[in-house]
VOKE-599757 format. One record per residue (C-alpha): residue number from 1; x, y, z. Coordinates in Angstrom, 2 decimals. Layout:
k  xx  yy  zz
NUM  X  Y  Z
...
//
This chain:
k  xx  yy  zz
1  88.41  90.87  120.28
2  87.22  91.83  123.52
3  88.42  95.41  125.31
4  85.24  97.37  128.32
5  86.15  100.28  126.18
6  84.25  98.77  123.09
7  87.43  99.05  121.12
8  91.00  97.45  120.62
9  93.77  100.92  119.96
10  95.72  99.31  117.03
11  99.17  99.45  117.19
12  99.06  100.95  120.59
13  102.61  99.98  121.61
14  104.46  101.47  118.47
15  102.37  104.64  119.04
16  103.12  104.81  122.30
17  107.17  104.23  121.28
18  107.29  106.27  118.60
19  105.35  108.98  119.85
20  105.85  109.63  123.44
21  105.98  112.94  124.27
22  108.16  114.96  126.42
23  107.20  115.41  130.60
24  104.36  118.20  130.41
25  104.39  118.02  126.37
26  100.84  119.03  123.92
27  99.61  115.93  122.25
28  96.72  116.32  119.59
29  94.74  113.29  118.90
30  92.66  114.21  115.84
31  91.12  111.12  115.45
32  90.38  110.08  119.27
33  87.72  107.47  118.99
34  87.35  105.77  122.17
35  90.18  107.50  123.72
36  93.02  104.21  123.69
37  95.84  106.35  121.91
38  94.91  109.41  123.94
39  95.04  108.05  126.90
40  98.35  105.98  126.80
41  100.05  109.47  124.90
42  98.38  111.75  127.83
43  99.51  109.08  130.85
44  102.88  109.42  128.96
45  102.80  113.48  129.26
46  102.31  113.18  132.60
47  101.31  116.02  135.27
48  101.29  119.54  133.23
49  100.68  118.00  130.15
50  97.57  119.15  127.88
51  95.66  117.30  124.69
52  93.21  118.05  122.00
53  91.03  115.67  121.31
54  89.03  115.83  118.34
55  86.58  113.19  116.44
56  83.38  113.72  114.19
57  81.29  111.43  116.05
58  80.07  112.98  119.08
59  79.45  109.92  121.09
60  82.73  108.46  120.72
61  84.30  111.95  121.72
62  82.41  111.88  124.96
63  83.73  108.76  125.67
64  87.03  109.55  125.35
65  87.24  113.31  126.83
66  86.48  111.16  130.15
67  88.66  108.41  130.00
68  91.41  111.24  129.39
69  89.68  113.82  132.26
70  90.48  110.29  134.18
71  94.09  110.82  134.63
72  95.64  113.37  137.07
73  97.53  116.35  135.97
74  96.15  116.56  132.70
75  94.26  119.47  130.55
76  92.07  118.51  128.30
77  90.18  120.09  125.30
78  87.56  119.16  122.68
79  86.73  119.39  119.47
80  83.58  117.91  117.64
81  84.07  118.00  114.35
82  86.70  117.10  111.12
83  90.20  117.52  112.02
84  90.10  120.68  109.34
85  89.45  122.95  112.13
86  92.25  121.37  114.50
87  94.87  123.96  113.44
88  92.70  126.78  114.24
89  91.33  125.01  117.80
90  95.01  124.61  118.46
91  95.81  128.42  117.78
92  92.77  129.39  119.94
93  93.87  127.84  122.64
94  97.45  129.31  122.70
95  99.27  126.01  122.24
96  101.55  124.50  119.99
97  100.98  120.41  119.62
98  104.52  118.47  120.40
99  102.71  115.16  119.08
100  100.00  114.75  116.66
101  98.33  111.25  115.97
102  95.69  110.83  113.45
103  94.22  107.30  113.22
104  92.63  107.28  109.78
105  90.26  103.85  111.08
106  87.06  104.04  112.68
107  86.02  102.76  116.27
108  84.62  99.11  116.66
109  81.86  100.81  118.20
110  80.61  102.24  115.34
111  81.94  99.33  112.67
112  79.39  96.56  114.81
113  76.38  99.23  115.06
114  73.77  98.43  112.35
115  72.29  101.98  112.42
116  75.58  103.47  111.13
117  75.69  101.43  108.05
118  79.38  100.65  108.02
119  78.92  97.00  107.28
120  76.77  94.53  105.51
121  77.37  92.10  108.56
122  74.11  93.03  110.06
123  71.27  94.71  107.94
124  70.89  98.16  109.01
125  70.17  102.01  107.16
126  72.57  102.89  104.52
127  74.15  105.70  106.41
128  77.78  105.65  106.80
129  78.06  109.64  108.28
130  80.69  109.33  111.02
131  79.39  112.65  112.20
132  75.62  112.16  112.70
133  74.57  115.62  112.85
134  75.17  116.87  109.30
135  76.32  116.08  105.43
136  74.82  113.72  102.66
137  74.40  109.57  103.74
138  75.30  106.66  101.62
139  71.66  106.64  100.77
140  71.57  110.04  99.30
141  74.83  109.52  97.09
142  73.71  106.45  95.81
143  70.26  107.66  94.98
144  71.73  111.11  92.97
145  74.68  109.94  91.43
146  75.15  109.04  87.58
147  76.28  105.54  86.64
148  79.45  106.75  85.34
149  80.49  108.70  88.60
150  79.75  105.85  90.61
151  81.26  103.52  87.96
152  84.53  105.83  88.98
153  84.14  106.21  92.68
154  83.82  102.23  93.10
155  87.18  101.85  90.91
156  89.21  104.96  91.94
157  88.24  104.33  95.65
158  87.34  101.08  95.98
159  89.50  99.68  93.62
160  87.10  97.17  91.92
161  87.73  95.63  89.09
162  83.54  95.22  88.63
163  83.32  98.77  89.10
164  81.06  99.09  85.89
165  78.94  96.16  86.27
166  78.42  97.16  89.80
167  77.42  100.46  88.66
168  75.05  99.22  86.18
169  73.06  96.98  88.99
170  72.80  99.74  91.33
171  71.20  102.05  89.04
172  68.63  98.95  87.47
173  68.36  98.21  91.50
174  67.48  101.83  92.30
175  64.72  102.75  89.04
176  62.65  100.09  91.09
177  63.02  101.58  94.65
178  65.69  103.71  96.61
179  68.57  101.82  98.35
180  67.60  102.15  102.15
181  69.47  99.17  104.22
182  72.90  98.01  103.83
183  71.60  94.76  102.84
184  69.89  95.84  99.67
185  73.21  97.64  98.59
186  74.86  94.14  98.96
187  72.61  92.55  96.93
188  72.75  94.29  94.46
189  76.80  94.37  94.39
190  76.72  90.72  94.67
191  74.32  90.45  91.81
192  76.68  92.41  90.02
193  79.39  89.78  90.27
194  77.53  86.85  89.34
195  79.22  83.39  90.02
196  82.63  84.94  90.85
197  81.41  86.09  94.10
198  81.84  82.22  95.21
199  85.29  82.60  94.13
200  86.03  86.10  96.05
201  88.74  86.00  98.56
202  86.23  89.16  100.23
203  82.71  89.92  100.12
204  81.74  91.28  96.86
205  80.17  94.08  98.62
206  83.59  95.29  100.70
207  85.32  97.34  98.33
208  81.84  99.50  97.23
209  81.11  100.17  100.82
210  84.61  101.32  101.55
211  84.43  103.67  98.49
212  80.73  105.29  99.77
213  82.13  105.82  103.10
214  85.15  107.75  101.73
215  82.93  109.64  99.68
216  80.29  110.12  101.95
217  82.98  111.60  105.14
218  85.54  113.31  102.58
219  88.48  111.39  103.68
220  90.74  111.72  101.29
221  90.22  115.63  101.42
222  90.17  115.86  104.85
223  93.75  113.84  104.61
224  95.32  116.32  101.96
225  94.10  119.27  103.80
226  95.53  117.95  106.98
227  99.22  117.17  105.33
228  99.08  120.45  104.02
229  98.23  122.20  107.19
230  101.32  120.26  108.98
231  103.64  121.02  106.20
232  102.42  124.95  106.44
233  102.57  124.69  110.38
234  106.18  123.15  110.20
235  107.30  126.31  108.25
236  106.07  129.02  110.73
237  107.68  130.81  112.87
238  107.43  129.31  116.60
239  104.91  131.35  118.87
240  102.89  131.60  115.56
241  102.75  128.12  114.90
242  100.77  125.34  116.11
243  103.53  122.82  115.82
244  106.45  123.42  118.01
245  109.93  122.72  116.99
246  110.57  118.88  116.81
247  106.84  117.72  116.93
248  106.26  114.14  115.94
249  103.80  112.96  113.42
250  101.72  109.90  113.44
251  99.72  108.65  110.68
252  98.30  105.55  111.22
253  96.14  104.54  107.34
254  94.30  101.14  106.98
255  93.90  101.10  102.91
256  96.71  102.31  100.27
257  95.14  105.33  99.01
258  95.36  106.88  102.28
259  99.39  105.18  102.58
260  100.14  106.78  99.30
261  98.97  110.24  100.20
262  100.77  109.78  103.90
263  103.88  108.61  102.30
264  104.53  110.65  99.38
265  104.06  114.05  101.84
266  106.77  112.43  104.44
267  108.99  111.99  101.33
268  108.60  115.64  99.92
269  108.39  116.85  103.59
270  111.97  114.86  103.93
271  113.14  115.93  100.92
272  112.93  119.99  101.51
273  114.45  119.46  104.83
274  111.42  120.10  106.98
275  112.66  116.83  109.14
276  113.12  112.96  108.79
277  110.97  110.19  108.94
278  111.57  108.32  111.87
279  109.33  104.46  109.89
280  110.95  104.22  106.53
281  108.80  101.08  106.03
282  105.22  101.47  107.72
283  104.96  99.93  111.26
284  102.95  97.24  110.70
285  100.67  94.73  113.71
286  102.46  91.93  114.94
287  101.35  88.06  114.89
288  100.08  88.30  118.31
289  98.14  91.97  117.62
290  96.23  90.37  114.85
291  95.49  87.23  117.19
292  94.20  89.59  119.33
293  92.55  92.15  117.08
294  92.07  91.35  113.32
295  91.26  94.28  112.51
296  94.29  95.41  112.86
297  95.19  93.90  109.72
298  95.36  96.84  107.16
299  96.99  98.77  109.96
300  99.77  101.17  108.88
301  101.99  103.39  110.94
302  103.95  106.06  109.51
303  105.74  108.77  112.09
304  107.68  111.96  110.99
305  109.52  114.18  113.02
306  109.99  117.90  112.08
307  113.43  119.47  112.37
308  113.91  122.12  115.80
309  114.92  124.65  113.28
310  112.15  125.35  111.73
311  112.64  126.53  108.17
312  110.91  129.27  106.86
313  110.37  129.94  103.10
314  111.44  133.27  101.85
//
């Protein structure tokens, strides 16, 4: 994988098909990372045409306010922080998003940095924040949780069938000294599995490390809260909403606990006539994608588009 952005967009073609706004239109990127999707959906806008970008880590935002500030004709604005606050940013601003995108992965960038604690590739602090500047790390979970919670987080989240022994060697592992590296959390989650971690298709250690970093950045709340703030925006009255009339909706999830969530609200959203999904299968990458980027592997696109008569709930 190679890209002088730091980063491979996944599925940046379907995006750009399925999502293409109108000459002049208001994309949203809530999840801009190193600005691929935003810039392909801004170049796409054209001359009058305005985005949002908005991304927890502040680096990465940056980075891709300038690649977008690049292109001619466009208006950009920022915002640092969870894509909670979007709908209120968007409001502010006086405009009313045509396309949303919100790509539930997180930037190469930050996936191959050892300080952030994302991976067990490279030994580094157990920190996992995708917004540096505030909220609990990996570190602090795993040192104040009870073996039964994270017995539950590791299987609920992480879907691991060692959930309990795993568990059960993290708290003997931490009575001797706090977890502080990625490496010593891997360790112990190996330990955990025994001989079967020769067997395991994955590292022992993936599935716990996933789990933590849900936990640790909320994503499965920040999800729910964002599918409910569409499906609340899609019922407003236009000039009052920050949706207008027809907006598109991307979704783009890399594990199924974010799918499920993504395609259960499309179905319901569907289903009381708010609008039609335009994927009724999730756009997946293609052979020559995952050539190029394997980590587009887990990749799942799922697009909706909202009806232009809005409907509004008596």
């Amino acid at each position: 994988m190679s890209s002088p952005f730091g980063h491979l967009p996944v599925l940046l073609e379907s995006v750009s098909n399925l999502l293409c706004p109108p000459a002049g239109g208001t994309v949203l990127d809530l999840t801009a990372g190193r600005g691929g999707h935003a810039e392909a959906l801004a170049r796409a806008a054209g001359t009058g045409g305005r985005i949002l970008l908005c991304d927890l880590d502040a680096g990465n935002l940056a980075f891709s306010e300038a690649r977008v500030r690049a292109i001619p004709g466009i208006e950009v604005r920022t915002i640092h922080g969870s894509f909670a606050n979007a709908d209120r940013a968007m409001l502010s601003a006086g405009w009313a998003a045509d396309r949303v995108l919100a790509d539930l992965g997180f930037a190469s960038t930050q996936m191959d940095d050892p300080a952030r604690g994302f991976s067990f590739q490279n030994d580094g602090a157990l920190d996992m924040r995708l917004d540096l500047s505030r909220g609990e790390t990996a570190a602090d979970l795993l040192a104040r949780m009870s073996e039964s919670a994270l017995a539950d987080a590791i299987f609920q989240l992480g879907e691991d069938p060692f959930a309990r022994r795993i568990a059960r060697s993290i708290v003997e592992r931490r009575s001797r000294a706090p977890f502080r590296t990625t490496h010593e959390l891997a360790i112990a989650v190996s330990a955990a599995y025994g001989p079967k971690a020769r067997d395991s298709r994955m590292h022992p250690a993936t599935r716990t490390f996933m789990a933590l970093r849900i936990m640790v950045n909320d994503e499965l709340g920040a999800l729910r809260g964002l599918l409910e703030a569409l499906r609340v925006a899609a019922s407003t009255i236009p000039g009052k909403s920050w949706l207008n009339p027809g907006a598109r909706i991307g979704v783009i999830s890399f594990h199924s606990l974010e799918d499920r969530l993504v395609k259960h609200a499309f179905v319901e959203w569907e289903s009381a006539g708010l609008g039609r999904r335009l994927t009724r299968k999730p756009v997946e990458a293609s052979d020559a994608e995952l050539r190029a980027n394997p980590r587009a592997r887990s990749a799942k696109l799922r697009v909706f588009e909202f009806a232009t008569e809005i409907i509004v709930p008596r």
